[in-house]
C-alpha positions in Angstrom: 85.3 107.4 93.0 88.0 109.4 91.5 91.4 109.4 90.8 94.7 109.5 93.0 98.0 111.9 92.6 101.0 111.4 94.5 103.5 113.3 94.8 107.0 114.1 96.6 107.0 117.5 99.1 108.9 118.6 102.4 108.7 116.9 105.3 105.7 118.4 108.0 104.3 121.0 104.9 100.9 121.0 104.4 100.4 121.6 100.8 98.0 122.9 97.8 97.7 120.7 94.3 96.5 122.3 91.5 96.7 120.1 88.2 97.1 122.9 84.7 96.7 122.0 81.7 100.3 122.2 79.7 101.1 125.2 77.7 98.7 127.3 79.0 97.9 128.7 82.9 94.6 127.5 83.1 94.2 125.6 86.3 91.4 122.7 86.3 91.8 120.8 89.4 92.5 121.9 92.9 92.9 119.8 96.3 93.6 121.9 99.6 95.2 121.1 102.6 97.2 117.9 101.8 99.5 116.9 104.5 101.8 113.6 104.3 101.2 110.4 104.7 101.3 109.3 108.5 104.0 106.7 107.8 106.0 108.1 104.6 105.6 111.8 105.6 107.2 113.1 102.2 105.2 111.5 100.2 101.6 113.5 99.7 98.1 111.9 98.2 95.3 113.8 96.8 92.1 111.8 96.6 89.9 113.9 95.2 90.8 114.1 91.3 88.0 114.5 88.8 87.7 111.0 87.0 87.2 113.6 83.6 90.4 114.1 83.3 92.9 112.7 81.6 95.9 113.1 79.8 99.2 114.5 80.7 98.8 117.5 83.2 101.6 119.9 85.4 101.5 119.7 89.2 102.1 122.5 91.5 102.1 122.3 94.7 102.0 125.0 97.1 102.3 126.1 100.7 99.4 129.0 102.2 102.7 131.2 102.0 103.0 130.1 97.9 106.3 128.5 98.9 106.3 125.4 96.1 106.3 121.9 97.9 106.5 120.3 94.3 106.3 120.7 90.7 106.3 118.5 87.8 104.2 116.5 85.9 101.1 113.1 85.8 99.4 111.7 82.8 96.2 110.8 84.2 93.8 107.8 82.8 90.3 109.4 83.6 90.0 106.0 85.1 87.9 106.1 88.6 90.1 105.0 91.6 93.2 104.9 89.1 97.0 106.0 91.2 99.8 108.0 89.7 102.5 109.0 90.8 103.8 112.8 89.4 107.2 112.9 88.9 109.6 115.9 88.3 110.8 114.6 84.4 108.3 114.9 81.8 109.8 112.1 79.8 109.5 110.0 83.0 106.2 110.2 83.0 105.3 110.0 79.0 108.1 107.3 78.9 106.2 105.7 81.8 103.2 104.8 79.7 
């Protein structure tokens, strides 16, 4: 199993996540090719994140053309099958847990 991200993007966009560790550029998680949900079209899921990490992460997501979708930030659990939600306030998210 491994963790869930969701996260707000345009409507029809099929998207790039990468999760980077703050204060730095180093990029430790990538899921291609995420398109929106069938129903809630705006709202994107990647299923794929490592159950390793944890802790409070940026997202960016992109288009092929590096058009940005989304940005903003999760705090993941490292918790297998575990959901968040990324939200564009850091103190949303930190306040959150």
């Amino acid at each position: 199993m491994a963790q869930i991200v969701e996260f707000p993007g345009p409507e029809g966009a099929t998207l790039d996540m990468r999760l980077i560790t703050p204060g730095t550029d180093t990029i430790v998680h990538t899921t291609s090719s995420i398109a929106g949900k069938t129903n809630d079209k705006t709202l994107f899921r990647a299923t794929d994140v490592a159950d390793s990490l944890s802790g409070l992460h940026r997202v960016s997501a992109v288009d092929s053309n590096g058009v940005v979708g989304f940005g903003g930030w999760v705090n993941l659990t490292g918790i297998a099958s575990a959901e968040h939600i990324a939200d564009e306030s850091r103190a949303a998210i930190l306040a959150a847990d």
